[in-house]
C-alpha positions in Angstrom: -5.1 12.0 32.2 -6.8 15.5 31.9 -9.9 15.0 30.2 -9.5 14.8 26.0 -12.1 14.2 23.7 -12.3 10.3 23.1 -12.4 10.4 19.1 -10.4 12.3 16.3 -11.3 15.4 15.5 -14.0 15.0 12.3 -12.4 16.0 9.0 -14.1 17.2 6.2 -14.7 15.2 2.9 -16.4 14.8 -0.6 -19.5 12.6 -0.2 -18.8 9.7 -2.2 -21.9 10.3 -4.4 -20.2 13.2 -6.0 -15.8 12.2 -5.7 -16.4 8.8 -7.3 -17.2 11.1 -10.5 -14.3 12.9 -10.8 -10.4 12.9 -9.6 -10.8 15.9 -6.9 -9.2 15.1 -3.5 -11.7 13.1 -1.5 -10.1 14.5 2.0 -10.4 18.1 2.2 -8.0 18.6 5.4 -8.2 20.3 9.0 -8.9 24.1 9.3 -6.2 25.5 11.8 -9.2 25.6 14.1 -10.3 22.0 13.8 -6.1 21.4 13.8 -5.7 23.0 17.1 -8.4 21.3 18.6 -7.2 17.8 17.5 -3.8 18.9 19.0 -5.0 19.4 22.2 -5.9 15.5 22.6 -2.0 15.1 22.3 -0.5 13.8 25.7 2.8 15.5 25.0 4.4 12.1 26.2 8.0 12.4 27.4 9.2 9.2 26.6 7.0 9.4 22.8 6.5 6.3 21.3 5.3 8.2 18.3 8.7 9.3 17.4 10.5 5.5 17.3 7.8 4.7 15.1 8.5 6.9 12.5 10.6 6.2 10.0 11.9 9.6 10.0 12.0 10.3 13.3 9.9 13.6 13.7 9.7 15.1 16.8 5.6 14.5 16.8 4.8 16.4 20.2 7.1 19.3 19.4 5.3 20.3 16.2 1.7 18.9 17.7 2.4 21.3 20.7 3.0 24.4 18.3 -0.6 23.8 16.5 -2.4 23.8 19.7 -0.1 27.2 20.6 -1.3 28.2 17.1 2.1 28.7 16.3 2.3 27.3 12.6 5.6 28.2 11.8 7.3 26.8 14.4 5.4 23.8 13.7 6.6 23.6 10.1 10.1 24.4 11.3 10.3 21.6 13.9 8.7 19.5 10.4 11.4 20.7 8.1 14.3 19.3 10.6 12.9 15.7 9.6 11.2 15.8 6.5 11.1 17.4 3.3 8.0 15.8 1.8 5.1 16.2 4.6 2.3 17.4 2.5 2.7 14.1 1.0 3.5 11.9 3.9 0.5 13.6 6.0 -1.7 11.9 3.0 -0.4 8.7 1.9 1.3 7.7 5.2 0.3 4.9 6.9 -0.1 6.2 10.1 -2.6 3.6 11.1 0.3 0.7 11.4 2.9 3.6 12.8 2.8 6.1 14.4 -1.0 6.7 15.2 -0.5 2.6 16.4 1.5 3.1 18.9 -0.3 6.6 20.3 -0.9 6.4 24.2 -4.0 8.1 24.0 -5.0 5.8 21.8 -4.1 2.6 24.2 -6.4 4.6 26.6 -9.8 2.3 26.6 -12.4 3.5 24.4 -10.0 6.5 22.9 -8.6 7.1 19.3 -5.3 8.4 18.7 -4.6 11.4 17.9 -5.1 11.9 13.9 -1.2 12.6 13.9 -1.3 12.2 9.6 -3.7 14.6 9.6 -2.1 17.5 12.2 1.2 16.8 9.5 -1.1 17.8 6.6 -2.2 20.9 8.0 1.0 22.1 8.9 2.7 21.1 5.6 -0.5 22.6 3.3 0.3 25.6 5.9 3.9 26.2 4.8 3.5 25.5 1.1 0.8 28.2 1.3 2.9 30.7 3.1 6.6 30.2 2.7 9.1 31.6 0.6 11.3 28.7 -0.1 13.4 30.3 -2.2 15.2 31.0 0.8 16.2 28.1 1.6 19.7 27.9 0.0 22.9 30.8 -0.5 24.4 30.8 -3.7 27.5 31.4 -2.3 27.7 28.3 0.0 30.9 26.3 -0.1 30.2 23.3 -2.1 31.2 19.7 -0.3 30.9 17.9 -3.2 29.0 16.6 -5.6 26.5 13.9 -5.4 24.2 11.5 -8.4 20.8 10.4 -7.5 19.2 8.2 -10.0 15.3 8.2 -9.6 12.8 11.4 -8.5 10.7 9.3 -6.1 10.2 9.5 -2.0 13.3 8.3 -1.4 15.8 9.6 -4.2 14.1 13.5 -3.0 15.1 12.7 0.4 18.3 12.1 0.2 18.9 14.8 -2.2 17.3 17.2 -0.4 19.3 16.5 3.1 22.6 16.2 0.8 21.9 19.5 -0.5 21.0 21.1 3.0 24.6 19.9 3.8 25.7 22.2 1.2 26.2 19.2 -1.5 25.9 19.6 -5.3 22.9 17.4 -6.2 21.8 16.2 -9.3 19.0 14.2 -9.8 17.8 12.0 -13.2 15.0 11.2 -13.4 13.7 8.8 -16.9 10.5 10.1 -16.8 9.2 13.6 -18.4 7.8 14.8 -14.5 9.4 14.2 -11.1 8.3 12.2 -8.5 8.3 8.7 -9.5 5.9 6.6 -7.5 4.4 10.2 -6.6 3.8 11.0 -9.8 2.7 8.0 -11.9 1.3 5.5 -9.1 -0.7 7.3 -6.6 -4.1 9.2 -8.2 -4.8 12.8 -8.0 -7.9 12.2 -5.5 -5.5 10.6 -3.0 -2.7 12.8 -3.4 -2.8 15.9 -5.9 -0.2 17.1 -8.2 0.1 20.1 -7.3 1.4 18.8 -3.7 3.4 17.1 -5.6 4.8 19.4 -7.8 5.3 22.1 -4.6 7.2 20.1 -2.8 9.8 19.0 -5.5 10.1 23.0 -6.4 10.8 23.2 -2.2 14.0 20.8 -2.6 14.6 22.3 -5.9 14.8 25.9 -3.8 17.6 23.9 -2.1 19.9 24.3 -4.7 19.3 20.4 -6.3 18.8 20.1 -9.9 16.8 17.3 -11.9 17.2 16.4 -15.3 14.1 14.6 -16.8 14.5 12.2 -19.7 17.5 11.1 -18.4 17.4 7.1 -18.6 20.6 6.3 -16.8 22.1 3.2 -18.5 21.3 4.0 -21.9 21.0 8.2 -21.7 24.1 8.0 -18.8 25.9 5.4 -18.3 27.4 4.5 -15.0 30.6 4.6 -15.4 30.6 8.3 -16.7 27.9 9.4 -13.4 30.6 7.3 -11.0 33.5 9.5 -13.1 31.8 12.9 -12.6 30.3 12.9 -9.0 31.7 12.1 -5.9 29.2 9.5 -4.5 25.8 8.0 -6.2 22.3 7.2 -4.9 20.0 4.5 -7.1 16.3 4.9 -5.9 15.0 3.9 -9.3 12.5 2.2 -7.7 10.4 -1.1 -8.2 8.0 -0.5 -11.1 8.2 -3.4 -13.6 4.8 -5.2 -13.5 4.1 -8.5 -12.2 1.5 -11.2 -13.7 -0.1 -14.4 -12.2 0.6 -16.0 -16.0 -2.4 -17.5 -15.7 -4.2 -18.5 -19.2 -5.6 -15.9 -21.1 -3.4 -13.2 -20.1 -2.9 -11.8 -23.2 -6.0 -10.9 -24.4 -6.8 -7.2 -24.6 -8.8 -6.2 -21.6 -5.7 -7.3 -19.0 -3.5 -4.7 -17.5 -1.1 -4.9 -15.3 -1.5 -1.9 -12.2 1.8 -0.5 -13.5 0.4 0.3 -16.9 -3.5 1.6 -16.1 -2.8 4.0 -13.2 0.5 5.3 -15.2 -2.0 6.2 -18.2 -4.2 7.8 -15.6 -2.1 9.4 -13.7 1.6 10.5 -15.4 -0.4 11.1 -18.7 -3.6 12.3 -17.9 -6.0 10.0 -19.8 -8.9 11.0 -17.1 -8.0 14.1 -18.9 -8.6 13.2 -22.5 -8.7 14.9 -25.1 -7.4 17.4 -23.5 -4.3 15.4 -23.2 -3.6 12.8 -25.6 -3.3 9.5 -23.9 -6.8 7.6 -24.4 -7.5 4.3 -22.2 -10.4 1.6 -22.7 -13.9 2.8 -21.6 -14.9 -0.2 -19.5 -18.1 -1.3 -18.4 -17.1 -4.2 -15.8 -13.7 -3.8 -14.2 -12.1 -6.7 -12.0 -8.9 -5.6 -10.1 -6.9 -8.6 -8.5 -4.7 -7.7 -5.2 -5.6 -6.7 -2.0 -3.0 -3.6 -1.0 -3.5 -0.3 -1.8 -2.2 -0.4 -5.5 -5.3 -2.5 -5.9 -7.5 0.1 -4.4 -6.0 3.2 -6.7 -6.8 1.1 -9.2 -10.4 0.1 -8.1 -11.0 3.7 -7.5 -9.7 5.1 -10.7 -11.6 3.0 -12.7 -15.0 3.6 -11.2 -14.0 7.0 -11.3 -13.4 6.7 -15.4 -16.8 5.5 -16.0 -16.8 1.9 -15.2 -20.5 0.8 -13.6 -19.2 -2.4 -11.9 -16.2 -2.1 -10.2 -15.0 -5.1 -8.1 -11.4 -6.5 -6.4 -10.9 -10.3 -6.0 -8.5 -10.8 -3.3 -7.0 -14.6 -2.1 -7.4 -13.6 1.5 -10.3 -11.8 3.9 -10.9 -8.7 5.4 -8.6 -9.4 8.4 -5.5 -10.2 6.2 -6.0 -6.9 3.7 -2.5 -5.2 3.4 -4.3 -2.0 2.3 -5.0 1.4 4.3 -8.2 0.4 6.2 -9.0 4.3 5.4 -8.4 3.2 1.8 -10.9 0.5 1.8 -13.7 2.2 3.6 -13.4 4.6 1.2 -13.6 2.2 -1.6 -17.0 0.7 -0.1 -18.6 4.0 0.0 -17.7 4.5 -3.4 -19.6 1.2 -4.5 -16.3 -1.5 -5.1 -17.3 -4.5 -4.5 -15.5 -7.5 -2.9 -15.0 -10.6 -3.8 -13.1 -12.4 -0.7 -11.7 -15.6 -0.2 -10.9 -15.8 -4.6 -8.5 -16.6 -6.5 -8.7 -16.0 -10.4 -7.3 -19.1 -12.3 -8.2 -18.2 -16.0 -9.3 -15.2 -18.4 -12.1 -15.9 -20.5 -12.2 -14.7 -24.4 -14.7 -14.0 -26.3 -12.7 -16.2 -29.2 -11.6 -13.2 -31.2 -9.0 -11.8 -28.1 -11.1 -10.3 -26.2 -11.2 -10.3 -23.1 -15.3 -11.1 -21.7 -14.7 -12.5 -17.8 -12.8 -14.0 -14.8 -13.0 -17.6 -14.0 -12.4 -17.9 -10.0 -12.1 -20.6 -7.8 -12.9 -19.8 -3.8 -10.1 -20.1 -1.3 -10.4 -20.8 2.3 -7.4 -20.1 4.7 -4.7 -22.6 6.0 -1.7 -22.8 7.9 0.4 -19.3 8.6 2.9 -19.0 4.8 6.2 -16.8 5.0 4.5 -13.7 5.5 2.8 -14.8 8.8 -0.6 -14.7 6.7 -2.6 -17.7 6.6 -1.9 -19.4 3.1 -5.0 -19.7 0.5 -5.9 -23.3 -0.1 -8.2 -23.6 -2.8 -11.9 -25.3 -2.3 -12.3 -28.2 -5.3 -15.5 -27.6 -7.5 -15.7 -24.1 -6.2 -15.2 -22.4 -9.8 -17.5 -19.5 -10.7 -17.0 -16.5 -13.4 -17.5 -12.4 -13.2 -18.1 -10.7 -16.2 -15.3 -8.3 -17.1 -14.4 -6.2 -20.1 -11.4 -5.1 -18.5 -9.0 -7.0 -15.6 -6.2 -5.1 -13.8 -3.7 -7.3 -11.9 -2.2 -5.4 -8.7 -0.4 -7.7 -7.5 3.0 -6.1 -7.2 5.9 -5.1 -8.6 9.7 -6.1 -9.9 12.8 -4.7 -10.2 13.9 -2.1 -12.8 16.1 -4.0 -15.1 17.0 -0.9 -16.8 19.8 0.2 -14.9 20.5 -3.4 -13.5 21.2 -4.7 -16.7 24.3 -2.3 -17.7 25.9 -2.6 -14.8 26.9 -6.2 -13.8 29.1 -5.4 -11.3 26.5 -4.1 -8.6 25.4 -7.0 -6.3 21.9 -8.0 -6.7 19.6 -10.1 -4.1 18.0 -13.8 -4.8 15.0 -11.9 -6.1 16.5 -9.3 -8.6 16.5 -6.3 -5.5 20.2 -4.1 -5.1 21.8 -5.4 -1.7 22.5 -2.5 0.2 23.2 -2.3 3.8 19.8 -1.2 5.7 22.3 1.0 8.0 23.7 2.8 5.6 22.3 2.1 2.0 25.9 1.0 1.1 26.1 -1.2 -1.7 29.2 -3.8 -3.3 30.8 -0.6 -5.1 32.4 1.7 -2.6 30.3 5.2 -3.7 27.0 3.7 -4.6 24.8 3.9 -2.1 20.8 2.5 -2.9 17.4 2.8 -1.1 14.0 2.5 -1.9 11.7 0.2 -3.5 14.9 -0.9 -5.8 16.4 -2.6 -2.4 13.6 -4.0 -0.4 11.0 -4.7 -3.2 7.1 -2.3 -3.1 6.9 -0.9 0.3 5.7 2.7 1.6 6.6 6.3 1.1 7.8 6.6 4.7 10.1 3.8 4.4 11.6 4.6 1.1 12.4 8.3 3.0 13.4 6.6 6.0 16.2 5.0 3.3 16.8 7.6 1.7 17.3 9.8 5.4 20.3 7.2 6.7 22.0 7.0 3.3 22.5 10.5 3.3 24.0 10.4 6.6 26.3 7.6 5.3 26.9 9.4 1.8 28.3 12.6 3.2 31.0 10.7 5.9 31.8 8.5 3.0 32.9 11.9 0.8 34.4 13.6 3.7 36.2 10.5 4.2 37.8 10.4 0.8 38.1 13.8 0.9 40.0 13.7 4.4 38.0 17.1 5.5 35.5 17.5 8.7 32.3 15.9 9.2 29.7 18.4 8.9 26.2 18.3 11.1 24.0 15.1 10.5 20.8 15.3 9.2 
């Protein structure tokens, strides 16, 4: 191995004293400078592990290698073959437990991996900065066919952004008044902004694709008329209906569910207020429940909107946290606390329906459950209470019932999910194709792209099929 430098390149952020008072971007991102030199720990593997472990499949030495030539636009090119959100992927990603995991270098003894998330930021930030992507389409291409995608998250853009660079007619509908889904109304501004946001949906929008907002397919649209007008239909609607332990006390006013407080936040602003118009509860003591990284959005938003005691109870420890471990060191600088180990069993009222703390009883680990965790087992006489005013529960999400509800005929999984075929996003109706949150239940952005990638592939043979004309070039 020629000699490389044995950590990551150091990347610029707020100090935690001033970003857990406002909704800024806490990572400010590699210079080309400090990108080139983080490329040049890359081992340019031939057989690169990196590449299987991404969900997309990007060719991670080809565009690493054109940073460290300093050629940027060839690195955004080789990008743009696999991806058409990476300004978004190089920040929410979880490169830690992909691709970055399985890095050589960082097998090496005593070496990190190369910050891979990071070199994808830089390149993407690069090319939303200084390309014209109005060029990325011909009005006078010969149109395929046309296709329905039904949700404006990670996975519903990705297929209707390779679709369209196939030359397909894409529509998408979205419910909401702003694109992006999950993008849009889950993740906060200091994690990923919208402006990224917003660029990147006008990039796939340069395509040619079109999104209607407002546009609640079931009740707007219904099925039958989007399987009447379009040739093949995507659902990527997603998995946002809240989940709630039930426990007692539930419904005083204080409790949230995660769905609800970062959608307030985020979609509509109300770290904005007055300036929009969507006002939410000035709390003093915040409890989140959940350990994944819903939980910490949540922990961070709220310290960020004023709360002085911010803390996440969480069943399991440190070792078994499903969240980003960037996520959580972040959160500890920013003053969360932890409460490990707990598990609430009741909300405590103030007798008028208020909400005034969190009774807890401690857990200590078992036997391995389903997920391969160790299960919680509560510790008898173990109770204790935190003061709260306010209680967000972040413990995951169902299935949109929406949709699901008009439209019997679609065959649904034991636990409410679309089954779809993870090969091809195929579903029971021959033309209806699903990916996304809406088939395996709240995962990541990768995978819902990686869906959304091999349903696209699948979508266009299925129309060329019925359409008995050539396949065209896979995406």
């Amino acid at each position: 191995m020629a000699r490389k430098s044995r950590t990551k390149t150091p990347i610029s952020e707020q100090a935690p004293e001033i970003r857990k008072t406002n909704f800024e971007e806490v990572c400010l991102g590699y210079t080309i400078e400090e990108g080139q030199a983080e490329a040049e720990r890359c081992l340019q593997c031939k057989n690169a592990p990196c590449i299987a472990s991404c969900p997309v499949m990007i060719d991670i030495p080809g565009f690493i290698l054109a940073i460290k030539e300093g050629n940027m636009q060839e690195a955004a090119d080789v990008l743009g073959k696999y991806t058409n959100l990476p300004a978004i992927c190089g920040r929410v990603c979880p490169q830690e437990k992909q691709c970055e995991e399985v890095c050589k270098l960082g097998k090496a003894k005593n070496f990190e991996p190369v910050a891979i998330g990071k070199l994808e930021r830089l390149v993407a930030d690069w090319a939303l900065e200084n390309q014209d992507f109005s060029k990325n389409t011909s009005n006078d291409r010969a149109i395929i066919g046309k296709i329905a995608v039904i949700g404006s998250g990670p996975s519903g853009l990705t297929v209707a952004g390779d679709l369209a660079k196939l030359n397909y007619e894409v529509t998408i509908y979205e419910a909401l008044h702003d694109a992006g889904g999950v993008l849009t109304y889950g993740i906060p501004e200091f994690r990923l902004p919208k402006r990224i946001v917003k660029k990147e949906i006008e990039s796939i929008e340069a395509l040619g694709v079109k999104i209607e907002t407002n546009v609640v397919v079931g009740k707007t649209i219904t099925m039958d008329e989007i399987m009447e007008e379009f040739d093949a239909c995507y659902i990527s609607v997603g998995a946002g209906a809240p989940n709630f332990m039930g426990i007692p006390g539930t419904s005083l006013n204080g409790v949230y569910s995660s769905s609800e407080y970062l959608t307030r936040i985020n979609l509509m602003h109300s770290y904005e207020f007055p300036k929009y118009d969507t006002p939410i509860k000035k709390s003093q003591n915040v409890v989140v429940i959940g350990g994944g990284n819903v939980a910490m959005d949540a922990a961070r938003s709220a310290k960020r909107m004023g709360a002085e005691n911010v803390s996440i109870v969480y069943r399991r420890s440190l070792e078994e946290l499903p969240a980003r471990i960037e996520e959580y060191h972040h959160s500890v600088e920013e003053e969360i606390d932890y409460h490990w180990l707990t598990n609430p069993i009741e909300y405590v009222s103030n007798g008028s329906g208020e909400l005034t703390g969190v009774k807890c009883i401690k857990m200590e680990l078992g036997e391995p459950d389903a997920s391969g965790r160790r299960r919680p087992i509560p510790i008898k006489g173990s109770e204790f209470i935190i003061e709260a005013d306010t209680v967000i529960e972040a413990i995951g999400q169902g299935s949109n019932k929406v949709l699901l509800s008009t439209f019997p005929e679609l065959a649904l999984t034991k636990w409410g999910y679309i089954e779809a075929d993870p090969k091809t996003g195929e579903t029971s109706i021959p033309g209806v194709f699903a990916g996304g949150d809406i088939v395996t239940g709240a995962a990541t952005v990768i995978l819902a792209m990686g869906a959304g990638k091999v349903a696209a592939v699948q979508m266009d043979k299925y129309v060329q099929e019925q359409k008995k004309i050539p396949a065209t070039t896979k995406v």
